[in-house]
N, C-alpha and C positions, 0 to 999 in steps of 0.2 A: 153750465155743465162742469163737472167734473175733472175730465178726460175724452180728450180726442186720439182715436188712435189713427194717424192719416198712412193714407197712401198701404190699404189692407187688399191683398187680394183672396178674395171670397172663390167660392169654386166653379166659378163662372164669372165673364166680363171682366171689364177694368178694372183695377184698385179702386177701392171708396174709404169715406171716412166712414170710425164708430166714434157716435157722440154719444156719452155715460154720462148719468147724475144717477144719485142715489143711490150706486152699486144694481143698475140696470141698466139694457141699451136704449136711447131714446130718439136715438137720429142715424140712419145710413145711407149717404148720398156723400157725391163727389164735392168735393169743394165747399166742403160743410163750413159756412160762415160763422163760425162761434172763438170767444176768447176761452179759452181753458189750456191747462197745464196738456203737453203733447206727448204723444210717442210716434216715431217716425217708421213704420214698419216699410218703407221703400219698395214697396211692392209684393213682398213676401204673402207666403200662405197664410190665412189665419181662419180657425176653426173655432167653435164650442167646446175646446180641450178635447182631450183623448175618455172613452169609456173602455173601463175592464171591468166584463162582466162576470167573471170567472178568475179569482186568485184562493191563493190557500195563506193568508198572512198568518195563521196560528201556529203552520209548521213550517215555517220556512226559514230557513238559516238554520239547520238540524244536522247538515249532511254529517259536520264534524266529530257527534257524539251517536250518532247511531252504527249499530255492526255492517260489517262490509257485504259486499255483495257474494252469493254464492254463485263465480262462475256465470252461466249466460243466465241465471235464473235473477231476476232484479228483489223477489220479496220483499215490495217496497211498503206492505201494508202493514203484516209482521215487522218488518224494520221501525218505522215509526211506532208501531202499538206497543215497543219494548221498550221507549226511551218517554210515553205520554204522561206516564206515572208523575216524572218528574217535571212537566211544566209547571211554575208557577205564575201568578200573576202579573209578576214583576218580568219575569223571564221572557212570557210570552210577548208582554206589551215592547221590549227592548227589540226584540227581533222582530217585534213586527212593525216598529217603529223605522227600524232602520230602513227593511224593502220596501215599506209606505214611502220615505221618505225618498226613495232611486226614484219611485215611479213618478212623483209630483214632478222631479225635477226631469223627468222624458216628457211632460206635457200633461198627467193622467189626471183629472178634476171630476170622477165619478167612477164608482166601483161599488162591485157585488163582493164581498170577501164570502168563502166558503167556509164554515165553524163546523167541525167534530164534535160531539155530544156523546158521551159513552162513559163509563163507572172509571175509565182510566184515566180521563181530564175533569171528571164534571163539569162544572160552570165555569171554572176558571180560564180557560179562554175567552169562554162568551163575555168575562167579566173584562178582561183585559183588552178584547177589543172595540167594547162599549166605551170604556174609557180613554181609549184611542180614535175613536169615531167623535168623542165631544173634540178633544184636545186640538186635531185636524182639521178642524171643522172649516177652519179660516183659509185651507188652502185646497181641500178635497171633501166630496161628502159620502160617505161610506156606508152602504147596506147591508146586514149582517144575514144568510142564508145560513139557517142552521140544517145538519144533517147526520145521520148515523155512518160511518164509513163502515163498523165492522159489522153491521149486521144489526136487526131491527127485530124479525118476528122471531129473534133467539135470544135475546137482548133487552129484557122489559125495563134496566133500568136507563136507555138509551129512551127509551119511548118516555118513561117520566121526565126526561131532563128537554127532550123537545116539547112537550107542554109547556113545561115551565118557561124557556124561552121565547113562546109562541105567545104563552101568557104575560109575559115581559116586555113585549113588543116586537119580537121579531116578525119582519114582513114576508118571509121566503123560508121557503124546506120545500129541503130537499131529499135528496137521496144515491144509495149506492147498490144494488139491488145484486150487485157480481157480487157481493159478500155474502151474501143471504142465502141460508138453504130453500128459503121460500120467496125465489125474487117478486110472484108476482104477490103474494100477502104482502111484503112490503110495499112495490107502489101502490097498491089499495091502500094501504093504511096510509101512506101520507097525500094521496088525494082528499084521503077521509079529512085529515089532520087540518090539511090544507083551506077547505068546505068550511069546517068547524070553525076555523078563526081567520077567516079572510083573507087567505094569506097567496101569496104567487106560491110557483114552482118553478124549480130549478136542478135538474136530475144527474147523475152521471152515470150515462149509459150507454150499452153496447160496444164495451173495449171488449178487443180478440182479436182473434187471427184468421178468422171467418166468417161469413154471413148468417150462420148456425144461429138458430136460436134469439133472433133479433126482440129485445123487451122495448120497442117503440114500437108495434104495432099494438102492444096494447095498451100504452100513453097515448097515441094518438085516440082510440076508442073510447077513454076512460074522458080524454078533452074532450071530445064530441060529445057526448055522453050526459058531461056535467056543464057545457057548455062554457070552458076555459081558455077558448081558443084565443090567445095572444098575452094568455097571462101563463101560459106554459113554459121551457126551456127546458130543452138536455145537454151536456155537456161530453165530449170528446169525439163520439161517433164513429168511429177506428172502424168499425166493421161495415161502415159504407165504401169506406175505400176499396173493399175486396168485390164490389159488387159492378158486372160489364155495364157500361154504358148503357144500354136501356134498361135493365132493369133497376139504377141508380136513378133514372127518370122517373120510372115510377111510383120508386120509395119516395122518390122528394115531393110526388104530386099529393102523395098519402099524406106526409107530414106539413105539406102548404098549404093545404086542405082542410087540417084538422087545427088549423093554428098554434103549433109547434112550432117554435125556434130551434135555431141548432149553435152551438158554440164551439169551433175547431178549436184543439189545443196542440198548437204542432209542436210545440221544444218536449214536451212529457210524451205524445205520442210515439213522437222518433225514439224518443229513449226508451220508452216501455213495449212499443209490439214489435212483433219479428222476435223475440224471445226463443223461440224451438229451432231459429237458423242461424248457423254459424256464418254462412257466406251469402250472397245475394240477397238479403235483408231488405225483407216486404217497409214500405215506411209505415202505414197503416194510419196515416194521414186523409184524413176526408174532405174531398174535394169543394168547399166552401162557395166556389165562384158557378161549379155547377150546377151547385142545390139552389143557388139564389138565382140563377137564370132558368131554373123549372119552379120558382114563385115561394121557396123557402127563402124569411128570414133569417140572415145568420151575422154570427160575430165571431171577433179572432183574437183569443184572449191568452193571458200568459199561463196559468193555472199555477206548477209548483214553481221554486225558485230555491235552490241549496238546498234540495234533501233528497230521500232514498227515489222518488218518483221522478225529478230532477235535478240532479245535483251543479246544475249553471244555471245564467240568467241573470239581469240583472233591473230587471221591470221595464225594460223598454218593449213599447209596442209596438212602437213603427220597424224595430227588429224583427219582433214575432209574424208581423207581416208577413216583413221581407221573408222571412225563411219558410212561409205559409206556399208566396209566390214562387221562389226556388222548387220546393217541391210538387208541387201542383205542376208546375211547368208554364205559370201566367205572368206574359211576356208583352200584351196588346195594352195600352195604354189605359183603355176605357176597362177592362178588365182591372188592371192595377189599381183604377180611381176606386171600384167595385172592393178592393180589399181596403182602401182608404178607408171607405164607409160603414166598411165592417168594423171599421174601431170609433167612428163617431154616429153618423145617423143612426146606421144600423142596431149599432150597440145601445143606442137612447132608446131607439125602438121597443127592442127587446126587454127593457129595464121597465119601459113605460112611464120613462121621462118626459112629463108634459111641456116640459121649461127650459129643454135643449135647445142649443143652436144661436146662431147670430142674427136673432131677430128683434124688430123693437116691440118692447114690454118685455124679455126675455132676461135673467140676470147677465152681469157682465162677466161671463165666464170664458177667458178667450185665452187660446193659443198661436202663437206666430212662430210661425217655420220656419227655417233657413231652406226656403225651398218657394217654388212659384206656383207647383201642381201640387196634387195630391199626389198623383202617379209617379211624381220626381222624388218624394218624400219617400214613398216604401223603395221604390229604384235603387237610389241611393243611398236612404235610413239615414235623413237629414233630420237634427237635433232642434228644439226648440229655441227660439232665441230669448223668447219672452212667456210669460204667465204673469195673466191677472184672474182672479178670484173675485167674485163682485166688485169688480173697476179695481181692485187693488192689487200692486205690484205684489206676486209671490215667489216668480225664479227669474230670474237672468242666466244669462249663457255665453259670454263673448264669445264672438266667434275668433277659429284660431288664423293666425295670422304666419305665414312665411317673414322670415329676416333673410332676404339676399344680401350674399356677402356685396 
């Protein structure tokens, strides 16, 4: 062997050992009799890293050069589409370099990054985070979901450049269909798109300030339909929030139904709806723990990070949890482990990661907690102490220490 990582606790049961060769696991059991180099995780959490299925790494770190906000209006779409002209390649990859590099170091070993495709960037993002995707390869592995933000069937030269990506290798398109005078021409067209080259899907859809006009009942139809069920995803969902209790039952039985995932984004949510109110401010936050106890998949993911849609953040997940659970109002322990999961099983789920998790034959992709539960971890938002990458060491984290006088 390799590496022994002793004394790991899994999310169930005692501590056990992981015993790794080859940059995969090959042994988990107690008192794993082997000679190899150690890591002592003394009981701690440890997981199959963290997944984020839903990030924007091409615009993030922007907040500083875009115009300010007008008043309670955020125009955070127009804000970034004035400043796109000028990414370049180099630019793009620096900053996106940097929020890659927070999230490794919170635990993060798998993501979906969201890519803009429109005549005001071209390829040059897509360029920059291909070449960000080789680079990081050794500590995260990064899926490029290409999509039009400003609009699709107004937009043909948006639609040539997701070909071209699609033709390039991208595995996922998506979409924004609130920009579009024809929201439902567009999700047609990238189902189409999607059919044509194999590809998943990944949407963002139904942000607002009401139930009005919900475009997942015809995502779910369109996955039925073509029979896409688990290789779907939409992203934010804000308008489930406004919807009572039963009838949020039986949206989520539609979308469990038609094998649709959902992906909560709480820090961009809070910051973006409730827009029309000055005081008592709707969060427009969608209840994540509810739709996955009526049989939807779901994940909890950062999405923006320093720019006009969210001008904080710092790629930690087990953050975006916590403040998932603060709002939701999920306080019961097995609920909290429930948002755990929304950043690991669930999130591999969703991605349709064959090779997640800490099992043997499985790469050695592991993170260790400063923490014993899962539950304690969002609770708290305890940091990782360790990262390995196929058996190999990528973060450390001392933990902090009191000096009494």
């Amino acid at each position: 062997m390799d590496l022994i990582i002793r004394g790991a606790r899994l999310l169930a049961g005692p501590p056990v050992d992981i015993g790794i060769a080859n940059g995969k696991i090959v042994a988990i059991e107690a008192n794993l009799s082997a000679d190899a180099p150690e890591y002592r995780a003394e009981g701690h959490l440890a997981c199959g890293g963290l997944v984020e299925t839903h990030i924007h790494l091409d615009k993030s770190r922007i907040i500083d050069r875009c115009p300010p906000e007008d008043g309670r209006n955020a125009n955070a779409v127009p804000r970034v589409a004035a400043v796109k002209p000028t990414f370049t390649e180099q630019d793009v990859y620096q900053r996106a370099s940097a929020t890659l590099e927070n999230c490794i170091k919170h635990g993060t070993q798998r993501m979906r990054t969201h890519v803009e495709l429109d005549g005001g960037v071209e390829m040059r993002s897509f360029d920059a985070l291909e070449q960000l995707r080789r680079d990081y390869a050794w500590a995260i592995e990064i899926e490029l979901c290409v999509f039009p933000q400003e609009g699709l069937t107004n937009n043909p030269r948006s639609d040539e450049l997701l070909v071209q990506a699609l033709k390039r290798g991208a595995r996922v398109i998506g979409a924004a269909p609130n920009y579009d005078p024809d929201k439902s021409g567009q999700i047609h067209r990238i189902f189409d798109l999607a059919r044509e080259y194999g590809a998943d899907i990944d949407m963002h859809l139904d942000t607002g300030n009401s139930p009005a006009d919900m475009d997942i009942y015809l995502v779910c139809e369109l996955t039925r339909k073509y029979r896409l069920g688990g290789r779907v995803a939409v992203g934010h969902g804000c308008k489930y929030s406004t919807l009572p209790p039963a009838d949020l039952r039986i949206l989520a039985t539609e979308i469990a139904d038609a094998g649709v995932a959902v992906t909560v984004l709480p820090a961009t949510d809070l910051y973006m709806m409730g827009r029309d109110q000055d005081h008592s401010v709707r969060r427009g936050v969608a209840d994540a723990n509810v739709l996955v106890e009526n049989g939807v998949n779901c994940s909890i993911s950062s999405n923006n990070i320093l720019n006009p849609f969210t001008p904080l953040g710092d790629g930690n997940l087990i953050r975006i949890a916590n403040m998932q659970a603060n709002v939701c109002q999920i306080g019961e322990a097995h609920r909290l482990r429930e948002c755990f999961s929304m950043l690991t099983d669930r999130s591999a789920r969703l991605m349709n990661l064959p090779d997640y998790g800490i099992a043997i034959g499985n790469p050695a992709d592991i993170v260790v907690f400063d923490a014993t539960t899962p539950e304690q971890a969002i609770a708290e938002v305890k940091a990782p102490l360790v990262a390995f990458k196929h058996g190999v060491l990528t973060v450390t984290r001392p933990r902090a220490v009191l000096h009494r006088p």
